[in-house]
C-alpha positions as a LaTeX table, in Angstrom:
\begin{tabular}{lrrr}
\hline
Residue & $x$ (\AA) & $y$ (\AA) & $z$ (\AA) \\
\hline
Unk1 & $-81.38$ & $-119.20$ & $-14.82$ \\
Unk2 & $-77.59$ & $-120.73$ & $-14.41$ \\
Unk3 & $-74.87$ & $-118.64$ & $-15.28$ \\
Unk4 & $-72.48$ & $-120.31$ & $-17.44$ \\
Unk5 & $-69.10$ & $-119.64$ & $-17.78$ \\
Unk6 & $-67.61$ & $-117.72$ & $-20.99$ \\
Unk7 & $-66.62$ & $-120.96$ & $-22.69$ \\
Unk8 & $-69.55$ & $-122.95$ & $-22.08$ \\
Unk9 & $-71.64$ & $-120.09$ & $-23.59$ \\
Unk10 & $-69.46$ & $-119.64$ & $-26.52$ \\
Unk11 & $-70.00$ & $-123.24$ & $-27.10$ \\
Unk12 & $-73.47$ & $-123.37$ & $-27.03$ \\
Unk13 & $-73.55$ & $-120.30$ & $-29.58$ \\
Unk14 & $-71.52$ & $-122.71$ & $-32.02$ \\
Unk15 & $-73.62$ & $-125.70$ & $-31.42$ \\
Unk16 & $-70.10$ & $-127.60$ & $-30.72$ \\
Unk17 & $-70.38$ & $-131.05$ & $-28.56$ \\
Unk18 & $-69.54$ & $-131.29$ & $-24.96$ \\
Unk19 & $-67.64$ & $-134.22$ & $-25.45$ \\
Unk20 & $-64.75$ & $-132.61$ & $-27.71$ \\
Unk21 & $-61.73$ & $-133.35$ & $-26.40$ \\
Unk22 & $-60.32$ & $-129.78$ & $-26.16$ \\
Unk23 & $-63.53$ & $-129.41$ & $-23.09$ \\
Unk24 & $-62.56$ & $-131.93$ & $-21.78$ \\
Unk25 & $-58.50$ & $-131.41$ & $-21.43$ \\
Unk26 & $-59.59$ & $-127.87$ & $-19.91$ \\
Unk27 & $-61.31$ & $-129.71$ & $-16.88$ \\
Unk28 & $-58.74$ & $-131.93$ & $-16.19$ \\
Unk29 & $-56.68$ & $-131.70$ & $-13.10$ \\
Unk30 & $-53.69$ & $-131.57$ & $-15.00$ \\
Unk31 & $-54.31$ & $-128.76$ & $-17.02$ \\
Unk32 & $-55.80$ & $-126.83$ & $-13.58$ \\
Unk33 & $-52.71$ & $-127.11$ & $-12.40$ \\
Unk34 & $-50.89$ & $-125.62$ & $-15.47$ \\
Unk35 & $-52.99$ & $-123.12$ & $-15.05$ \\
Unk36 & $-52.02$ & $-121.62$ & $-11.87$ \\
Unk37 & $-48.63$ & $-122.39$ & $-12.49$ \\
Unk38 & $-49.23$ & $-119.76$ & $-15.85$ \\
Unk39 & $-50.78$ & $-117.24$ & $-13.43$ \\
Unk40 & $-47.72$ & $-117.05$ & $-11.20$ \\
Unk41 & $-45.56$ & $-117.46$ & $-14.03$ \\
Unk42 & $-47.71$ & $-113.92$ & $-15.30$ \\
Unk43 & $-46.99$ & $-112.59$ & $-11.58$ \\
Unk44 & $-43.62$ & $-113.22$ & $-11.57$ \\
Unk45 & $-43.35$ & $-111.31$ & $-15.02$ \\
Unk46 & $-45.37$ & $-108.50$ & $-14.44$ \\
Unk47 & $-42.92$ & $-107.83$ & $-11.10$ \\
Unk48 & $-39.74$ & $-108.00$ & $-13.82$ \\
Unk49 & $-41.71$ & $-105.83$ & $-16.34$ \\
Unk50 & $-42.42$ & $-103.26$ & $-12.99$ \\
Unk51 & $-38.99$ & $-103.63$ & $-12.09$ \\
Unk52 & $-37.32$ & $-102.90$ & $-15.33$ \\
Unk53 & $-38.62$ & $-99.47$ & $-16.18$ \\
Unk54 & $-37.72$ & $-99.84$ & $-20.02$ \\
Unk55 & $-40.57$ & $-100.28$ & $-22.39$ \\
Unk56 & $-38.62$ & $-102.69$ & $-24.36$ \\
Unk57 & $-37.99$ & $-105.09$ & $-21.63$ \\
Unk58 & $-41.48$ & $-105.16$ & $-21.06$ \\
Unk59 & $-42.28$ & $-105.70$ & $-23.98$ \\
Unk60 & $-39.65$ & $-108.81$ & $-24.54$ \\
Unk61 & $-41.17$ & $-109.71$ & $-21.11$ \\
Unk62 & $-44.26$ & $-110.15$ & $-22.19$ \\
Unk63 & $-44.10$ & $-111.72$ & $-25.63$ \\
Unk64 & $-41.66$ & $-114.14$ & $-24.21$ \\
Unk65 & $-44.16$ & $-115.25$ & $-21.26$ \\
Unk66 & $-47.05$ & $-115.16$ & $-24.02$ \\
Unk67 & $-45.34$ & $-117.49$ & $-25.57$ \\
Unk68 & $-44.55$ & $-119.49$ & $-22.80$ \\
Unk69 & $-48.16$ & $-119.85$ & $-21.38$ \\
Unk70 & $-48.85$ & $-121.04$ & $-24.65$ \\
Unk71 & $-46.90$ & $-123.57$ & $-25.08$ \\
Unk72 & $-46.96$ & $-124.77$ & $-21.43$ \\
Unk73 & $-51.17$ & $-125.04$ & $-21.44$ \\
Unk74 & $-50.96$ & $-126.85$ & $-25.40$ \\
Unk75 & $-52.21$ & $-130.63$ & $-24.43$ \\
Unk76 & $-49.33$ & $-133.09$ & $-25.15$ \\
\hline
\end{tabular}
């Protein structure tokens, strides 16, 4: 049996098409690279939130880079 991926399963529990075009902007090379430019983005934040010591400033850390992966992975 073939192990799928978390999103691929989820999809076939909803019956949705392959062919949508949210699937299909999540295999593009484009958004890839988003991607792991979100995950260093993430890095880079958790070493400010470390760095900080103040529960508010990680906090403001993290809904601020929340927000930014957000809006950075949203197709345009």
């Amino acid at each position: 049996m073939i192990k799928l991926d978390l999103i691929n399963r989820i999809r076939r529990f909803y019956k949705l098409p392959e062919n949508n075009p949210e699937f299909i902007w999540t295999r593009s090379t484009t958004y890839q690279r988003r991607l792991e430019q979100v995950k260093s983005g993430w890095i880079v934040a958790g070493l400010l939130m470390l760095a900080s010591g103040s529960t508010s400033a990680v906090i403001v850390i993290g809904a601020f880079s929340g927000f930014l992966s957000l809006a950075f992975l949203e197709r345009s």
